[in-house]
N, C-alpha and C positions, 0 to 999 in steps of 0.2 A: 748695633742697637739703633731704635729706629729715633728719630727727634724727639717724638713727645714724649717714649719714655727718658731719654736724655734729662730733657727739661724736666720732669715730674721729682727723677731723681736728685738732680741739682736743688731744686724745691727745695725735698723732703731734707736733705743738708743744711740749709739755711732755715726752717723751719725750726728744727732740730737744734744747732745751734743760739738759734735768739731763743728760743722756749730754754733752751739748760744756763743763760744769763739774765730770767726773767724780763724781758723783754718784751712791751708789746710792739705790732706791728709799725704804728704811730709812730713810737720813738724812733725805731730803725730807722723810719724811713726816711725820718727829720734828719739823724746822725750822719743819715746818707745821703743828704742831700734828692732824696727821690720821693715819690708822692706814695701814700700809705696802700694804696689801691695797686699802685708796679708792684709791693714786696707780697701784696693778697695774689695776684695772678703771677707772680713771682712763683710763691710756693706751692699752688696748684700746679704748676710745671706749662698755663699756658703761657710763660715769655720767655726767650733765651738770652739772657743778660752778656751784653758786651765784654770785655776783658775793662774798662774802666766801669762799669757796673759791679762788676766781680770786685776789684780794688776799694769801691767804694762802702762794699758789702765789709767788706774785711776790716776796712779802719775800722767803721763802726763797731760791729763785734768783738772789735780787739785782738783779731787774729791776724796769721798771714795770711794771703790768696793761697799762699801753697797747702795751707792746712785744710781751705776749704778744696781745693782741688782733689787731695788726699783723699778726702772722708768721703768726697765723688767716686774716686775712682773704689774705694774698698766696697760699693756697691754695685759695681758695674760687675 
């Protein structure tokens, strides 16, 4: 698979994800210590978020990393 659909896909999981815990981007981003603009270019698939980005994604959400890794891979 090529990067940017990688990243598009990872997105669309975290997109996904804060939309089904009523979440706006804002807050994630505050929870996650990252700026509301990374989780906007986040979820259009243009940035590929580090493994402590991913971590940080997770707390916030309330998940494991493994779950979001999961819901990655059940689209790939």
């Amino acid at each position: 698979m090529e990067k940017k659909a990688t990243q598009r896909l990872f997105g669309e999981v975290v997109r996904e994800c804060r939309q089904n815990r009523k979440v706006s981007q804002e807050t994630l981003a505050a929870a996650a210590g990252l700026h509301r603009t990374y989780i906007s270019l986040l979820e259009r698939g243009m940035r590929n978020p580090s493994l402590t980005v991913i971590q940080h994604l997770a707390s916030a959400l309330k998940v494991s990393m493994t779950e979001l890794i999961h819901a990655f891979e059940e689209r790939c």
